[in-house]
C-alpha positions as CSV (number, residue, x, y, z in Angstrom):
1,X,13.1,-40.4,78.7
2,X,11.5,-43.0,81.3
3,X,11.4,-46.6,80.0
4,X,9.5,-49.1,82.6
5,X,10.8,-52.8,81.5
6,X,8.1,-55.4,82.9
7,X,9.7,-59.0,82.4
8,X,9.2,-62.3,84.4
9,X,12.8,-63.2,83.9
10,X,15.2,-61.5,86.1
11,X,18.1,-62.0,88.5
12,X,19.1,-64.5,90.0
13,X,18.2,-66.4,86.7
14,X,21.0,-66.9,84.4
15,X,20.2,-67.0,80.9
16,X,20.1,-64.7,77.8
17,X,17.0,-62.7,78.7
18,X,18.1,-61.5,81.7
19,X,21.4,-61.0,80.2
20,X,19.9,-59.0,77.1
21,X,17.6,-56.6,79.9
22,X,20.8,-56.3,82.2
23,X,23.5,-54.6,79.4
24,X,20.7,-53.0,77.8
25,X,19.2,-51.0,80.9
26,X,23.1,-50.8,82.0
27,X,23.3,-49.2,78.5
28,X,20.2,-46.9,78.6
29,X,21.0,-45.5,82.1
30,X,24.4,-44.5,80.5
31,X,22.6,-42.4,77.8
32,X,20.6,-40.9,80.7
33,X,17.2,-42.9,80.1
34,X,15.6,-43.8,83.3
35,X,14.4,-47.5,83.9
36,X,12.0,-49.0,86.0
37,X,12.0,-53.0,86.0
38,X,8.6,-54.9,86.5
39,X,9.9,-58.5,88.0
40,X,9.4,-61.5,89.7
41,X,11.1,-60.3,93.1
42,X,8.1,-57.6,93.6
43,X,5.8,-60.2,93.9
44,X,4.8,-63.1,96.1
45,X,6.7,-66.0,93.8
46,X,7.4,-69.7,93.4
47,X,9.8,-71.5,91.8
48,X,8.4,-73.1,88.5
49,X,7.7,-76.9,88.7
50,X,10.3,-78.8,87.2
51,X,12.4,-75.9,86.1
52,X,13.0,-74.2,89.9
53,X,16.2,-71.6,88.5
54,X,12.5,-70.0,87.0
55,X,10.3,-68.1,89.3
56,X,6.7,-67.8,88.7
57,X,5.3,-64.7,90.5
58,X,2.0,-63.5,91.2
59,X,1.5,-59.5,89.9
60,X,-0.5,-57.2,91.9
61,X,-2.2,-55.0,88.7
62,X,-2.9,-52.7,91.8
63,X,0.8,-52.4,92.5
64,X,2.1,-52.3,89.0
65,X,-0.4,-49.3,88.5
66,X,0.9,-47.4,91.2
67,X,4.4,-48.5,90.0
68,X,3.8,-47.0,86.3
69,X,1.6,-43.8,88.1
70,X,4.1,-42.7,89.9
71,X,7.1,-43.4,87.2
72,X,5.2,-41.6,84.6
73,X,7.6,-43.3,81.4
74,X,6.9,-42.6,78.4
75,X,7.0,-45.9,77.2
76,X,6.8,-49.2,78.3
77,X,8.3,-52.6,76.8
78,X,7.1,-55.9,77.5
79,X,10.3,-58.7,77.5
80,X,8.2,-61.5,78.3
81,X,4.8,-63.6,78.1
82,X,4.8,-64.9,81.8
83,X,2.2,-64.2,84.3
84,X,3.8,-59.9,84.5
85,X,3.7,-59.9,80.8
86,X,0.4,-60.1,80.7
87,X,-0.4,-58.1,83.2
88,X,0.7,-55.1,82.4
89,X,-0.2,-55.6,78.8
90,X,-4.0,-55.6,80.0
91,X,-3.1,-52.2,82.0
92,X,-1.7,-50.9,78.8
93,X,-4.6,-51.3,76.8
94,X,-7.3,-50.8,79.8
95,X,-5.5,-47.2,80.0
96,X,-4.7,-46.8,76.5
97,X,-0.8,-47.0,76.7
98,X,1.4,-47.6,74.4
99,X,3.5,-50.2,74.5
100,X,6.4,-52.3,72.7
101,X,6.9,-56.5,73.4
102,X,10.1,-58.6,72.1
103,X,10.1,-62.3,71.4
104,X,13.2,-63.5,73.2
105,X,12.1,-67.1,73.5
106,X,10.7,-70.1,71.0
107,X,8.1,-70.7,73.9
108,X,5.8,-73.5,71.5
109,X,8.2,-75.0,70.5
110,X,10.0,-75.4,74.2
111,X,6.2,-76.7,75.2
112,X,5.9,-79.2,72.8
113,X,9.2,-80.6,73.6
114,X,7.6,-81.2,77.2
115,X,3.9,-82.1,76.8
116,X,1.7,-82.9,73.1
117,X,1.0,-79.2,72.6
118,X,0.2,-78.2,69.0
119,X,2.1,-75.7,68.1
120,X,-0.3,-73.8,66.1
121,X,-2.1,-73.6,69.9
122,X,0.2,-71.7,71.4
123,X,1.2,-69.6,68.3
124,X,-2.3,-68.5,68.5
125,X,-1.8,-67.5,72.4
126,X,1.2,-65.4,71.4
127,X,0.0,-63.7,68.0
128,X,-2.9,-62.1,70.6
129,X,0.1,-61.2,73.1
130,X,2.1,-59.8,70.6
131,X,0.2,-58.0,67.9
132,X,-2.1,-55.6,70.7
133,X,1.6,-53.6,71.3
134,X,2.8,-51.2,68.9
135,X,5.9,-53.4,67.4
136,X,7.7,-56.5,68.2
137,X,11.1,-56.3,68.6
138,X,13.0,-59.6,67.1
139,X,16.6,-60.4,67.3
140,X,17.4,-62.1,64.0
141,X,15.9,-61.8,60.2
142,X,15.3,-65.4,60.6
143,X,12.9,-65.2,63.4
144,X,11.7,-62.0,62.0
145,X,10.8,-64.1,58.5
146,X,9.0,-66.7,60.7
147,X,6.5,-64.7,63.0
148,X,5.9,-62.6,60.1
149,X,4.9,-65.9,58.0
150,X,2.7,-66.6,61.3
151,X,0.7,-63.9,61.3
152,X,3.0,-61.7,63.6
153,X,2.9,-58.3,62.9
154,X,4.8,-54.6,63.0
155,X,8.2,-56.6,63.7
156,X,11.1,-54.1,64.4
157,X,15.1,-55.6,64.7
158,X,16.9,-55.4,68.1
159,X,19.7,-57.4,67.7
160,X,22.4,-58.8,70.5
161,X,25.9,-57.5,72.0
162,X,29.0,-59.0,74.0
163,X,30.8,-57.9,76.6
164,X,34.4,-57.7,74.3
165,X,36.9,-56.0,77.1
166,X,35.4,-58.9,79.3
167,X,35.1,-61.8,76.6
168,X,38.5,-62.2,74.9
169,X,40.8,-64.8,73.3
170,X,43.2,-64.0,75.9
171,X,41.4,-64.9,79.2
172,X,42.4,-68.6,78.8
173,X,45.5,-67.8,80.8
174,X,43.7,-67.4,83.7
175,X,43.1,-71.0,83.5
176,X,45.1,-73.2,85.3
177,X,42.9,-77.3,84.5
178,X,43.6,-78.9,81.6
179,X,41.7,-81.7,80.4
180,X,42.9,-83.7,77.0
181,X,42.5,-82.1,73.7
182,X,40.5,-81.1,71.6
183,X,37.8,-79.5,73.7
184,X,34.5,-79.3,72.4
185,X,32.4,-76.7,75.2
186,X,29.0,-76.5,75.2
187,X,27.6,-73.4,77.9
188,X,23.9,-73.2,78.2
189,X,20.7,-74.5,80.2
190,X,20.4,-78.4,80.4
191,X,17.3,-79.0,79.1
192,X,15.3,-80.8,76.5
193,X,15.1,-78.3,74.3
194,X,18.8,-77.4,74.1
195,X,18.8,-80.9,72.3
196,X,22.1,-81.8,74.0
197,X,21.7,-85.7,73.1
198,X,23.0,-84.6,69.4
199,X,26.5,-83.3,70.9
200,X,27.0,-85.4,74.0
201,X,26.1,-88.6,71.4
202,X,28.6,-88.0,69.1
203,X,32.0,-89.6,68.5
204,X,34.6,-87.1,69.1
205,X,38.3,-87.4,70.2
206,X,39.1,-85.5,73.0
207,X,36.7,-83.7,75.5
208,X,33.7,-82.9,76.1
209,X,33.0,-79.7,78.5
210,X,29.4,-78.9,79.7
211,X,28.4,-75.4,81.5
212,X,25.3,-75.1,82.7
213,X,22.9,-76.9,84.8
214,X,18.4,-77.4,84.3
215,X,16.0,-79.7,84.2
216,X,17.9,-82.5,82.8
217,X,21.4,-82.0,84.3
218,X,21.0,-85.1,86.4
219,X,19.8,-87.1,83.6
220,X,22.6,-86.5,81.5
221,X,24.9,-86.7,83.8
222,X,23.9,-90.4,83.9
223,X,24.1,-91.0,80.6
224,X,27.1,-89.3,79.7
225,X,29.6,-90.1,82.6
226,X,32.8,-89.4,80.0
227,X,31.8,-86.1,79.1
228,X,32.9,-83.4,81.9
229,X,30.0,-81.4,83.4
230,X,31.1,-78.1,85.6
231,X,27.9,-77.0,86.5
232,X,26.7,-73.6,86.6
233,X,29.4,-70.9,86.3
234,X,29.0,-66.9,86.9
235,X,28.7,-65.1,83.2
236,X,32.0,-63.0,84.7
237,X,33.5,-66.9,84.8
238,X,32.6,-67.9,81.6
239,X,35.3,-66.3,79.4
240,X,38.2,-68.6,80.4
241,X,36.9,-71.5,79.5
242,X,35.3,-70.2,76.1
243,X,39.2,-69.1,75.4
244,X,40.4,-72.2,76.4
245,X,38.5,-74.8,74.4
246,X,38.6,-75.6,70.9
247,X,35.3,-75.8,69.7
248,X,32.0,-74.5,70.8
249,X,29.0,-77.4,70.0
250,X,25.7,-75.6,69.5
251,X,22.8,-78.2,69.0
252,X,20.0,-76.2,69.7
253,X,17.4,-75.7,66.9
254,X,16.0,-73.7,68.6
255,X,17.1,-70.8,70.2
256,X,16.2,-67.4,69.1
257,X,19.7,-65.7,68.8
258,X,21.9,-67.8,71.5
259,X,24.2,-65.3,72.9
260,X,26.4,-67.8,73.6
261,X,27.5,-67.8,70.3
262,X,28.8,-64.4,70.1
263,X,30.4,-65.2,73.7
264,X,32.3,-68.0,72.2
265,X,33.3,-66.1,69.0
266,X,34.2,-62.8,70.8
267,X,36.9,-65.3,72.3
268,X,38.2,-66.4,69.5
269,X,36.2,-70.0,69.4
270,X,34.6,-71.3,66.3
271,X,31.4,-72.8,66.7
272,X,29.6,-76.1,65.5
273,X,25.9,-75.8,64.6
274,X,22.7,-77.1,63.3
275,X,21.3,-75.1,60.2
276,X,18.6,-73.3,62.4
277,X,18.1,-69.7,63.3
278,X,20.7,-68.7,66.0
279,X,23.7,-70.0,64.5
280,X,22.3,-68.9,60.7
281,X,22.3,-65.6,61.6
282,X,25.4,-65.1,63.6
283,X,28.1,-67.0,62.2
284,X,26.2,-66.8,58.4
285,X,28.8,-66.9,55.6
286,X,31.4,-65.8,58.1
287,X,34.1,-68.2,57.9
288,X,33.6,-68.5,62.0
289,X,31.9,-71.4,62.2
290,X,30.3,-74.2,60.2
291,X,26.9,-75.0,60.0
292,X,25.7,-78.2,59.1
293,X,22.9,-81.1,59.4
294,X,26.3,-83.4,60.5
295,X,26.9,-82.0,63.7
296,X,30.1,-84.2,64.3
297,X,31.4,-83.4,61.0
298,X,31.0,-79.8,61.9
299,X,32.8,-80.1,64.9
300,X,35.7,-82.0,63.7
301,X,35.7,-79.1,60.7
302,X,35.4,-76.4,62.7
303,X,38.8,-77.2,64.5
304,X,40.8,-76.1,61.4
305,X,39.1,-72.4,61.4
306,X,41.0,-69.4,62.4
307,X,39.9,-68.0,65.3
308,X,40.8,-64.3,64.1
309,X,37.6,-64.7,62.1
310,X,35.9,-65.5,65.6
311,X,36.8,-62.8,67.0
312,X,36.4,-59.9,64.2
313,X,33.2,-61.5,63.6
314,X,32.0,-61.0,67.5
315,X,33.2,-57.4,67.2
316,X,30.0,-56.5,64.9
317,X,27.9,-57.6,68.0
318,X,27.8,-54.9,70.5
319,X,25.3,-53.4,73.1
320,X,26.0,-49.9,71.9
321,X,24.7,-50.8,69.0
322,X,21.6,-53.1,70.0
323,X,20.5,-50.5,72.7
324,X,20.5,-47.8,69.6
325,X,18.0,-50.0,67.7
326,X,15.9,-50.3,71.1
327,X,15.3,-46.5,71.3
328,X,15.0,-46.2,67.6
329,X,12.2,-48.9,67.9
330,X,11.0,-46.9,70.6
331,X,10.9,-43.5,69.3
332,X,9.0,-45.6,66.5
333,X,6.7,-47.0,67.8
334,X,4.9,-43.5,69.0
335,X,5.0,-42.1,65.6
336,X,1.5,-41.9,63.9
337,X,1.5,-44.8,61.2
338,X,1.3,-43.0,57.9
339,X,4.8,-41.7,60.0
340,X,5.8,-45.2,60.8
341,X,5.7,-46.6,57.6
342,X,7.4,-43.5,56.1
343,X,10.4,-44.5,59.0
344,X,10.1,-47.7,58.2
């Protein structure tokens, strides 16, 4: 099989997209599918105002024809709804191709947290991406619930994995700093819709540890002078510091999945959270975590859980696993659709 993957997030970005694309094509090549990426770096790009970890690139539809010409895949997935998204989704349907999109990212409600966007605008925008491709591949039943309740439709599951040889309880003794306890972590992008004001407000004993740089790293850096922030760290660095704090803090409401959680849990970390999708559908009725509308009371609570839970919880997360439901969503997505729905 030949898979072309067009996306408009890719390396050097550091975030869960390009994560989710980079184990899953490392996991498709391994089952001897072939993969050809459609990215930023093939194109004349600039960095995004504002956000400039985020290129913005310029597609030749010329040169992605010739790309998907000469690859002949039989299929082709769409991981984004940036400038190559849509590209090749008008190739697709100007040559009759079938093709598959996922939703990775809560892109209205990101907007709106910048500029007075209704949502209902740019659901509209994304409904016409989305529903011209054969499915729509969706991480958690919560999303799933809520495009479907949009008008989203033919939504197929492809969940999330972690890296467990690499992410382990064990890889804190690797780390040599110490700062006072307890250790409340936070790893992720600093921006407005991470909603970090809800953890870096609150009144907790300790420390508080911030990965991750954006947008609004200065900013809060300013604000927050007690709390500790690292910066950016590699995703091979992260592990140590996941194994070595006490809590992971979570306030986003909304993420899609946030495979930051799964990190945190496959070393052993419970994790603090807002009731929103994300942290619903990955800690759930667990025992791993506690979700709540108090998120200091959550992260005071969630000091007390035992992080064997964290960990045997993370193990149902794997890439395997996700990359099987990718090809399955595939395979099903060329199947006539009386044959679909019999599938389904």
């Amino acid at each position: 099989m030949k898979v072309v993957i067009a996306t408009d997030a890719w390396a050097p970005q550091i975030n869960g997209v390009v994560q989710t694309l980079g184990f899953t094509i490392g996991e498709l090549n391994r089952r001897g599918v072939e993969t050809r990426v459609v990215s930023p770096d093939l194109f004349p790009h600039m960095p995004m105002p504002g956000y400039p970890e985020i290129s913005l690139a310029w597609p030749s539809q010329s040169a992605i024809r010739d790309l998907i010409t000469t690859f002949r895949p039989d299929h082709i997935h769409i991981a984004t709804e940036g400038p190559i998204g849509w590209a090749v989704r008008h190739i697709c349907l100007s040559e009759g191709r079938l093709f598959t999109t996922s939703y990775h990212t809560r892109f209205p409600e990101y907007l709106r947290a910048r500029l007075p966007v209704p949502l209902e605008l740019s659901y509209r925008a994304l409904r016409r991406f989305h529903n011209a491709g054969q499915g729509i591949m969706v991480a958690t039943p919560s999303i799933e619930q809520e495009l479907r309740a949009r008008g989203f439709q033919n939504t197929m599951r492809w969940s999330r994995g972690v890296d467990l040889d690499g992410f382990h309880p064990a890889a804190d003794e690797t780390l040599a700093i110490s700062w006072p306890r307890p250790i409340f972590l936070y790893v992720g992008r600093l921006a407005p819709e991470k909603n970090l004001d809800a953890f870096l407000s609150l009144a907790l004993p300790g420390t508080k540890l911030v990965i991750g740089d954006g947008p609004a790293g200065e900013e809060l850096r300013t604000r927050y002078p007690e709390a500790v922030f690292l910066g950016a760290r590699s995703h091979a660095a992260l592990p140590p510091y996941y194994a070595h704090a006490d809590v992971f803090v979570f306030p986003s409401r909304t993420d899609t999945f946030g495979l930051v959680l799964i990190e945190a849990l496959a070393c052993g970390l419970p994790v603090a959270a807002f009731p929103a999708p994300g942290p619903q559908d990955v800690v759930g009725g667990s025992g791993c975590g506690i979700i709540s509308g108090d998120l200091r009371a959550a992260a005071l609570a969630a000091l007390r859980i035992d992080r064997n839970l964290c960990r045997r919880q993370a193990e149902s997360f794997t890439w395997e696993r996700a990359t099987t439901q990718f090809l399955a969503n595939v395979r099903q997505s060329h199947l006539q659709p009386r044959e679909r729905a019999r599938a389904a």
